[in-house]
N, C-alpha and C positions, 0 to 999 in steps of 0.2 A: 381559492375559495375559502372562504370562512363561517365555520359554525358558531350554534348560538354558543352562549357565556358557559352552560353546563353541558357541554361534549361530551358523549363518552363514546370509547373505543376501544376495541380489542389491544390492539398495541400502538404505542406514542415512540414515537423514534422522534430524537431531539437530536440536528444535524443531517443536511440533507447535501452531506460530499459523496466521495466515491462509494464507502460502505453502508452511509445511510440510504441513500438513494437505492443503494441494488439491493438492501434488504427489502427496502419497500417492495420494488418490482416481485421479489421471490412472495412477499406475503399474499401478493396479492392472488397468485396462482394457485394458491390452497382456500381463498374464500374469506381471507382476515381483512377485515375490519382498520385500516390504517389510519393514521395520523402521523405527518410528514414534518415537524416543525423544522422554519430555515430561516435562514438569519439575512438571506440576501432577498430581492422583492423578483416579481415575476421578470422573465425577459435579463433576468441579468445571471450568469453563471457564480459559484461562489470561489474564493481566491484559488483555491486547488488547483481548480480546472485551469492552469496557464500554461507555457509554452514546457512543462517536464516533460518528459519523455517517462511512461509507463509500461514497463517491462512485465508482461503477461507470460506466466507460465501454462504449460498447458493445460492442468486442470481448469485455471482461470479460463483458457481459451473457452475449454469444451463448456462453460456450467456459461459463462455472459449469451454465448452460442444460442443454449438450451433458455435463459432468460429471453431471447429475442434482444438482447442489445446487441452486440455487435455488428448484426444485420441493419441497424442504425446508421453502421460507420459513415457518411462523405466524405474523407479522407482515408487514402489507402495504408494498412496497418503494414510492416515489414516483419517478415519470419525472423526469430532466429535460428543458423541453422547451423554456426559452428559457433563456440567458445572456445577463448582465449583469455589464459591467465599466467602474468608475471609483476616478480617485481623489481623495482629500479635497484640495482644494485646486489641482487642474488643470483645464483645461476638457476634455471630448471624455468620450466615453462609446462600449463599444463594446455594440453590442449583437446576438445572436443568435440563430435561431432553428429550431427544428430542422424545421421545415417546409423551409422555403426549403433545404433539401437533402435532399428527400426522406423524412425521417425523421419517425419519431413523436416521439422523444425522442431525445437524443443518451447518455443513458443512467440509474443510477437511481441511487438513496440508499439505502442500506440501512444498521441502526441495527447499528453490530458487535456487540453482543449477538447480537441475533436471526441473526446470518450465521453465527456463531460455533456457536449451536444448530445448526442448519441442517448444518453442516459436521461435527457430531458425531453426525447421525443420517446422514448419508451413510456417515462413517467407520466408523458401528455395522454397515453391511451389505460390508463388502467381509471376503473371504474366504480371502486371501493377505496380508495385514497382520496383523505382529504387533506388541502397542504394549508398551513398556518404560515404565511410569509409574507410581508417583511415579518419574523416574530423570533422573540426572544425567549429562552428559558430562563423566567427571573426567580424562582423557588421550587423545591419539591419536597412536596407535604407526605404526611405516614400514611399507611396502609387503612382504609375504612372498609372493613369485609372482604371484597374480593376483587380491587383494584387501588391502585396508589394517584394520586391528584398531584398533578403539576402545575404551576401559575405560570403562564404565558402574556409577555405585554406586544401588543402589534400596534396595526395604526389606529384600532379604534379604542384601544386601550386596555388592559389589566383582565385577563380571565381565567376559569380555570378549567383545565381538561383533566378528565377519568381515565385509566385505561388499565387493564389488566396486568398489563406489562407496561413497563418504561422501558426502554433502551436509550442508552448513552453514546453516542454516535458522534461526538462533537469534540473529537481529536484529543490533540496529546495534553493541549491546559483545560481539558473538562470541566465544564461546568459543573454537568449532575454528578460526574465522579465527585468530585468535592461537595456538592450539598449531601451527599447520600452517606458521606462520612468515612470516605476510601481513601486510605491514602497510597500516596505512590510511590516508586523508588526512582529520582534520576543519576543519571551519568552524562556528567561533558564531558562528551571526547576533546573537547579544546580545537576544536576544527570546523569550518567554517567551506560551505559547498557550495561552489559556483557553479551556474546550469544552464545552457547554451543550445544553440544549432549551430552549428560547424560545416564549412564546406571544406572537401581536402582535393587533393592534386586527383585518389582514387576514390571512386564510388562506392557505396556501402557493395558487397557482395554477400551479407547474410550472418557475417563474423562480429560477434560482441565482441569488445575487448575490455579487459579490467589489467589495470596496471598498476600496484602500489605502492605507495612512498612513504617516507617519517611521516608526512605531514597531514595521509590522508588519499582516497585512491583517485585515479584518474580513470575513468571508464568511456568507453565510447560505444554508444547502440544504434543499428541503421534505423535511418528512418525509412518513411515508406516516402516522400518528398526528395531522396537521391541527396539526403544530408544527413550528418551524423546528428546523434545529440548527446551534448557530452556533460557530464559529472564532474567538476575540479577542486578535488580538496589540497585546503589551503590551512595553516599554521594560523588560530585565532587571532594571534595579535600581529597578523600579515595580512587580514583580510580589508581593513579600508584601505591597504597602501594599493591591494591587487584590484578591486573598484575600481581605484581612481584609474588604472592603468587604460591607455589607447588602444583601439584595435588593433593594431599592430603587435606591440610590446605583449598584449594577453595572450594574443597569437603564438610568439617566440617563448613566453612562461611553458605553455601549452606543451608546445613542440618538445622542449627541454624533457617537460616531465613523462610523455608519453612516447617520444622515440619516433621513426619514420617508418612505421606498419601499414598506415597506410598515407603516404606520401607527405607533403608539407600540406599545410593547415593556411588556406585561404581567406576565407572572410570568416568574421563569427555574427551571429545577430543581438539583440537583446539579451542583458545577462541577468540574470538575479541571483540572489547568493539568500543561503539557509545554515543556523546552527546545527551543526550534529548533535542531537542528544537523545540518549537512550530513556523512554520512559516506562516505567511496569507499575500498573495496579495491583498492589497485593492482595486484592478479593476482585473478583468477577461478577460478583451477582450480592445481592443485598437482598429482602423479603421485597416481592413481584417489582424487581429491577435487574439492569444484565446491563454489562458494560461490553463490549463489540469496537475494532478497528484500536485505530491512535487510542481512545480514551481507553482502551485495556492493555495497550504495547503498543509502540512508537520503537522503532529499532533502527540500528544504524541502515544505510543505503545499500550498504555492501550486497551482494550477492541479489538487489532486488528483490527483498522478500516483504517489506511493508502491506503495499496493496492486496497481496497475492492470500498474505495471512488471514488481513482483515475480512478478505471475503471468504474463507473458509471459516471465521466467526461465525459470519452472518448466515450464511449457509445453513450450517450445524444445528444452527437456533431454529431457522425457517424447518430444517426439518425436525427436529423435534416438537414444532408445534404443530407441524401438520400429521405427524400420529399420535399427540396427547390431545386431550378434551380441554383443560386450564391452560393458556401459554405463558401464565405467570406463578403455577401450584411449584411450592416446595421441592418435591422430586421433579420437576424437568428441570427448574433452574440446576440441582443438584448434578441433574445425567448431562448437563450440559458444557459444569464446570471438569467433570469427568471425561467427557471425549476431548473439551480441547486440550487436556495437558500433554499429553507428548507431544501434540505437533507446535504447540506454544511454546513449550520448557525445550524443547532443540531448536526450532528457530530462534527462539531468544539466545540459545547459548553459542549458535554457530556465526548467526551474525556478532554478537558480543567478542568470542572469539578472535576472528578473523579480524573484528576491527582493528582488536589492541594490539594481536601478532604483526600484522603486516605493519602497521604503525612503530613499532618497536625498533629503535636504533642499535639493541645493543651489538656487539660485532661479535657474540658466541652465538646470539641467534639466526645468525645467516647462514651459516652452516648448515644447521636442524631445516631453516625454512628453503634451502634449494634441495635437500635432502627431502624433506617432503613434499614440493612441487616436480620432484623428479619421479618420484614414488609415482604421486599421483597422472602423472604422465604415462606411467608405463604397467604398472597396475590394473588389469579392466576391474578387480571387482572392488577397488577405492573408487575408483571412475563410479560404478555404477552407483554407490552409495551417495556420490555428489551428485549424480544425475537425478537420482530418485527425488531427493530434496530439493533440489532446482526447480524441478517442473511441478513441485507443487505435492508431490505423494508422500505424506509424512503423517504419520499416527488414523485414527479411525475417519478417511476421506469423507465427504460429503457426495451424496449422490450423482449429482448435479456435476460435480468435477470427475467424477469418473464415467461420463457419459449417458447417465441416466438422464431418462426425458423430462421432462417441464409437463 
């Protein structure tokens, strides 16, 4: 639906993927006033939502729960409900399980297609959201009293919307980050990630597995489909040779790099492959703007913590404007930038970490790192501290992820 040429709105979120989309839903439960801007037109899902595999921690679980998405799903999500972690060519293996801390699962897989529907039939029922689509963000103009003006072009051409707040939703090459005058920090990892459904000899039984190499990790998460979906990182200047490669030959690359954990490796489906690279906004928030998901951190795969972050962004933000009166005054964006630094500045640095470590050839660090996957094997309270961060509990949680209602 499209409004007239001078819109205005409580808050404009520009990007309507995984963390745009579920802020909307969260605003919409406190009474705000939305604007959805999206780049793809009705009926069509946007690139995201394809065949990855999205690994939900549990806070994610319980807060999409408490949104009414998940109860969305058509397709069945898979627990996970033990973890497994090594790497090619160290000793020490760590291993997991969600029992031994009380849990059924420490959390699920869901196929971003299926989440992506899911998240577009939630979006269908809210009633204070209006969505701007096919539409683009082509500028963002300065602050006039007591909201910022963005120029959106669609099909009927060039307009311009109000809103108290902006939000920058529109991934890791942002748009509004860059017109708002943010700049970023990146890192290539030099690695290039291949993303698949896998059939193997054994059936998923609930076990993640992450297994890494020089070149980059191999992971495999059950689906809920009695197929894996796997993760293959590959050496950048190996990645059009590994494309070009048959079903078969990908299969046997496969196999090499991840061992027979769970039997030989079958058929694979459709592949797509993605650069690894790390991206950080070094400001969050600009006068009534706020940067949320990819366009504030983009981090490596490892460990699954992308999605899981973003949506404790959004979160964060939803609740703070649903106990201040301004969702764009000076001190919220300020309390805002403030609650997410610890659980920002350690997932940035544990995923960052763990990339370079496990990627690291040198042969004195193989030692240290089966010395420290043995540690963490036998250790419960290093265990607990990866647990804690796994499932999502890191720095001041969001309501919603700790089981608070909607």
């Amino acid at each position: 639906m499209n409004a007239s040429a001078q819109a205005r709105h409580d808050v404009a979120i520009v990007g309507g993927g995984l963390v745009g989309a579920s802020l909307a839903i969260a605003l919409e439960r406190i009474g705000v006033d939305v604007a959805l801007v999206e780049a793809t037109p009705a009926g069509t899902l946007p690139a995201v939502f394809d065949q990855r595999n999205l690994s939900f921690a549990e806070a994610t679980v319980q807060a999409l729960t408490a949104l009414g998405v998940l109860q969305k799903l058509q397709a069945p999500a898979a627990p996970v409900r033990r973890i497994h972690v090594s790497r090619r060519g160290d000793f020490g293996r760590v291993r997991l399980d969600a029992a031994d801390y009380g849990r059924e699962a420490f959390g699920q897989v869901v196929v971003a297609r299926d989440f992506g529907l899911a998240l577009e039939a939630r979006l269908a029922e809210l009633t204070r959201l209006t969505r701007y689509r096919p539409a683009r963000c082509v500028g963002v103009d300065g602050v006039d009293g007591h909201a910022r003006t963005l120029r959106i072009r669609d099909e009927v051409g060039e307009r311009t919307l109000s809103a108290r707040l902006l939000v920058a939703a529109d991934g890791a090459r942002s748009g509004v980050r860059e017109a708002l005058g943010i700049a970023a920090q990146e890192h290539d990892y030099a690695q290039t990630l291949f993303v698949a459904r896998v059939r193997s000899a054994r059936a998923p039984d609930g076990t993640a597995y992450e297994r890494f190499g020089e070149d980059g990790p191999t992971a495999l998460l059950p689906r809920g489909d009695g197929h894996y979906g796997v993760v293959h990182g590959v050496a950048r200047a190996e990645a059009e040779a590994v494309a070009a490669l048959e079903d078969g030959a990908f299969l046997a690359r496969l196999q090499r790099a991840f061992g027979w954990r769970v039997g030989a490796f079958l058929a694979v489906g459709a592949r797509s492959m993605y650069p690894a690279v790390r991206v950080c906004a070094e400001r969050l928030v600009a006068p009534r703007a706020v940067l949320v998901g990819n366009a504030a951190q983009a981090v490596h795969p490892l460990g699954a913590q992308g999605f899981n972050l973003g949506l404790r962004d959004a979160l964060t933000l939803a609740e703070l404007i649903e106990d201040g009166a301004d969702p764009g005054a000076d001190d919220l964006l300020a309390a805002y930038v403030q609650r997410r630094r610890e659980d920002r500045d350690r997932t940035l640095a544990f995923s960052d970490g763990l990339a370079r470590l496990t990627a690291n050839p040198a042969p004195l660090l193989r030692p240290l790192r089966s010395a420290g996957l043995l540690a963490l094997d036998r250790l419960p309270a290093l265990q607990a501290l990866l647990v804690g961060g796994a499932m999502g509990y890191r720095g001041q949680v969001p309501r919603l992820c700790r089981g608070g209602q909607a």
